[in-house]
C-alpha positions as CSV (number, residue, x, y, z in Angstrom):
1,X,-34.8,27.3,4.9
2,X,-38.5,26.0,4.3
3,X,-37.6,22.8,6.0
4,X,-37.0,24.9,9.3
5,X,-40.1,27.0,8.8
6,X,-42.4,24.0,8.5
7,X,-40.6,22.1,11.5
8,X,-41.5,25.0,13.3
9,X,-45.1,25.5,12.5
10,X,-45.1,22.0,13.2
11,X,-43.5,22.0,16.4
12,X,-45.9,25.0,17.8
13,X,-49.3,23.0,16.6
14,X,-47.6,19.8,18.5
15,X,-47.2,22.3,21.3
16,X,-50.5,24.0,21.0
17,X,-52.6,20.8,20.7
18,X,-51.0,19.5,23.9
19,X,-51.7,22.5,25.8
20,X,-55.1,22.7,24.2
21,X,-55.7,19.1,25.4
22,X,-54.4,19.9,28.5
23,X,-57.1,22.8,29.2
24,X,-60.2,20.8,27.7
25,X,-59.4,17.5,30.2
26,X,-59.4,20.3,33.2
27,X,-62.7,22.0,31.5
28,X,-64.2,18.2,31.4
29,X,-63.6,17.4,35.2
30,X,-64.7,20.5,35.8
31,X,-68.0,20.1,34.6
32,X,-68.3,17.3,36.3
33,X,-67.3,18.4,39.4
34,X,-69.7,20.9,39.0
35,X,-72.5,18.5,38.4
36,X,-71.6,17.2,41.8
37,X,-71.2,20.7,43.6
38,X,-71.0,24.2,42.0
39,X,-68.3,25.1,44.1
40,X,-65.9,22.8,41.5
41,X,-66.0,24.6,38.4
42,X,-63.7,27.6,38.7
43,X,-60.5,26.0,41.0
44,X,-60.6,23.3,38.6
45,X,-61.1,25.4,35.5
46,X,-58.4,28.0,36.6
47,X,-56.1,25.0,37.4
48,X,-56.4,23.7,33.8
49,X,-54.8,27.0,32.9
50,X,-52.3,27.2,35.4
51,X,-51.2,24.0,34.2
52,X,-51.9,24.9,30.3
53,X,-49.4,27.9,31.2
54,X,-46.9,25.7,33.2
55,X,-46.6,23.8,29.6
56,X,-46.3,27.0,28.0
57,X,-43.4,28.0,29.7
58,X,-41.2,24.9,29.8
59,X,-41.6,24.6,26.1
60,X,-41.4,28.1,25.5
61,X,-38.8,28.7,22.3
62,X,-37.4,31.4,23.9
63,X,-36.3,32.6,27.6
64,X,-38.3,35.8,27.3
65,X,-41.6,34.3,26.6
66,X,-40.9,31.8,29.1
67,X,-40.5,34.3,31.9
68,X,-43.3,35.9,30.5
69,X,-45.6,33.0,30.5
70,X,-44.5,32.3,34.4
71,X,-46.9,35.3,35.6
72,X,-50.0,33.3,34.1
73,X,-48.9,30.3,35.9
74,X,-48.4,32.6,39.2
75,X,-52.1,34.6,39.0
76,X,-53.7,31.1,37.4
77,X,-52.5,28.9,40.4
78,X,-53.3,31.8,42.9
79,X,-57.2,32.2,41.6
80,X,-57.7,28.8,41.5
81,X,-56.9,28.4,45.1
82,X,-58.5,31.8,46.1
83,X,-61.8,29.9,44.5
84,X,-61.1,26.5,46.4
85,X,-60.3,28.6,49.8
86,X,-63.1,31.0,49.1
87,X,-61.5,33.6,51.4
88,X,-60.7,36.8,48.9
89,X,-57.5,38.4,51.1
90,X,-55.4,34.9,49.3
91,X,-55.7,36.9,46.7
92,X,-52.7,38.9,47.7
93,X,-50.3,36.1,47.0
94,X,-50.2,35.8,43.3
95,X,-49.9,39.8,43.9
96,X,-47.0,38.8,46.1
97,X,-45.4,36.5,44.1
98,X,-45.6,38.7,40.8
99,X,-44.0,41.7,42.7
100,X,-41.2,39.1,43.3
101,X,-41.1,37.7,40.3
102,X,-40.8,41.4,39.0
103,X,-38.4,42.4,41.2
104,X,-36.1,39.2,40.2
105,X,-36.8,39.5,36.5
106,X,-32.6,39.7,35.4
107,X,-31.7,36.8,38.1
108,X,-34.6,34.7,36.6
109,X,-33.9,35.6,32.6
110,X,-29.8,35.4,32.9
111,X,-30.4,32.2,34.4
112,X,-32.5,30.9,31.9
113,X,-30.1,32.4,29.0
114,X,-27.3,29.9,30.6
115,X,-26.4,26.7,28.6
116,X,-28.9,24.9,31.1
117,X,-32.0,26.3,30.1
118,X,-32.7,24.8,26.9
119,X,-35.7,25.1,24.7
120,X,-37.9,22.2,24.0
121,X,-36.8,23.2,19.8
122,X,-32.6,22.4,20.7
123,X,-32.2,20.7,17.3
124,X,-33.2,23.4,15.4
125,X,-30.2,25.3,14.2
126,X,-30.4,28.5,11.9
127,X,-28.3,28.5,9.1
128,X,-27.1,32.4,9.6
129,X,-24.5,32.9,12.4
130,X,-23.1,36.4,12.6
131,X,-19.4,36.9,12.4
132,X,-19.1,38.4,16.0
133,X,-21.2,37.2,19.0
134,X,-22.8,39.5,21.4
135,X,-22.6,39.1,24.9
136,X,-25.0,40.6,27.3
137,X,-23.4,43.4,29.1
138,X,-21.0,45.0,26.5
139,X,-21.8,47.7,24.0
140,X,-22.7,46.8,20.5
141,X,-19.9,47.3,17.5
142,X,-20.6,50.5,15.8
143,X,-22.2,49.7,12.1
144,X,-19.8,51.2,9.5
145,X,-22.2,52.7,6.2
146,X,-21.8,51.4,3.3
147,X,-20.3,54.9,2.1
148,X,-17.9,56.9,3.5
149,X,-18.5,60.8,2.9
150,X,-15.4,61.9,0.5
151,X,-12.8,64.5,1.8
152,X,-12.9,67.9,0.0
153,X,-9.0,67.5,-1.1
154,X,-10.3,63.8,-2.8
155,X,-13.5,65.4,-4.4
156,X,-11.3,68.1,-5.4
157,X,-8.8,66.0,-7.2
158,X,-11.9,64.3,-8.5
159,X,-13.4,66.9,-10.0
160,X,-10.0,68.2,-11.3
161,X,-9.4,64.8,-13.2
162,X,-13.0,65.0,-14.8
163,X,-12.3,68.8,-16.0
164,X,-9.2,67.8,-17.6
165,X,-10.7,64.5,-19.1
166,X,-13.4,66.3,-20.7
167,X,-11.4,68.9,-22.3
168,X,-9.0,66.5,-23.7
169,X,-12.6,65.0,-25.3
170,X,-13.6,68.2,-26.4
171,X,-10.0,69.2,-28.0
172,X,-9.7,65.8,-29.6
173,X,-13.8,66.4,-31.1
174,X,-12.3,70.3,-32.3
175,X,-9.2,68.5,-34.3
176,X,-11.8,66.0,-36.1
């Protein structure tokens, strides 16, 4: 089991650097750009983490945080060309297209939850699989307790047995 733990540290550091890597490049031309003209710095920077986020989300380990991550690609993408535009009302598309993406949330996540929508982690397999397989949709099986409350006619019987077992003791303690 450790060998799966430190695969997967090792796989989100891999992951991390890249997107790290990713933002300082775009933080780099940035600054350069912004040598050149102020006007540079924030598209470009805001780009980096559009892209950083794009990353994010197609190497996401699981469909949720992928969907997730797909509204800081959206509002990244959208500031960075409100900034390069420089007209404030373009503001009202990344607002548009997170209303969407809202509204198509269970399209979007059943269709990543397919066979085609594979993490960038596909080799790992866990070593726990549980006996039955839950599909989305249908109701969960009802967990049995480990005990089951005893009928009064058992506990009865029970309780009879254990009466006449200890008076046997006691009789056979009286004859000694």
């Amino acid at each position: 089991m450790n060998e799966y733990r430190s695969h997967g540290r090792m796989y989100r550091s891999t992951i991390g650097g890249v997107i790290a890597g990713i933002f300082i490049i775009c933080l780099a031309v940035a600054i350069y750009f912004w040598g050149l003209s102020a006007n540079w710095l924030l598209p470009i920077l805001f780009l980096g983490l559009g892209l950083a986020s794009l990353v994010g989300c197609i190497t996401a380990p699981n469909h949720k945080a992928a969907y997730g991550s797909l509204f800081g690609v959206v509002w990244f993408l959208g500031l960075s060309l409100c900034f390069v535009i420089g007209f404030w009302p373009w503001i009202l598309l990344p607002v548009g297209f997170s209303i969407i993406l809202g509204a198509l949330a269970a399209p979007i996540l059943s269709a990543m939850r397919d066979e085609s929508y594979r993490s960038a982690n596909q080799h790992y397999t866990p070593k726990f699989h549980p006996k039955q397989s839950y599909q989305p949709g249908e109701s969960l099986p009802l967990q049995r307790p480990y005990w089951s409350p005893k009928k009064p006619q058992q506990r009865n019987q029970e309780l009879q047995q254990e009466e006449s077992t200890q008076q046997e003791i006691e009789q056979q303690h009286q004859h000694v």
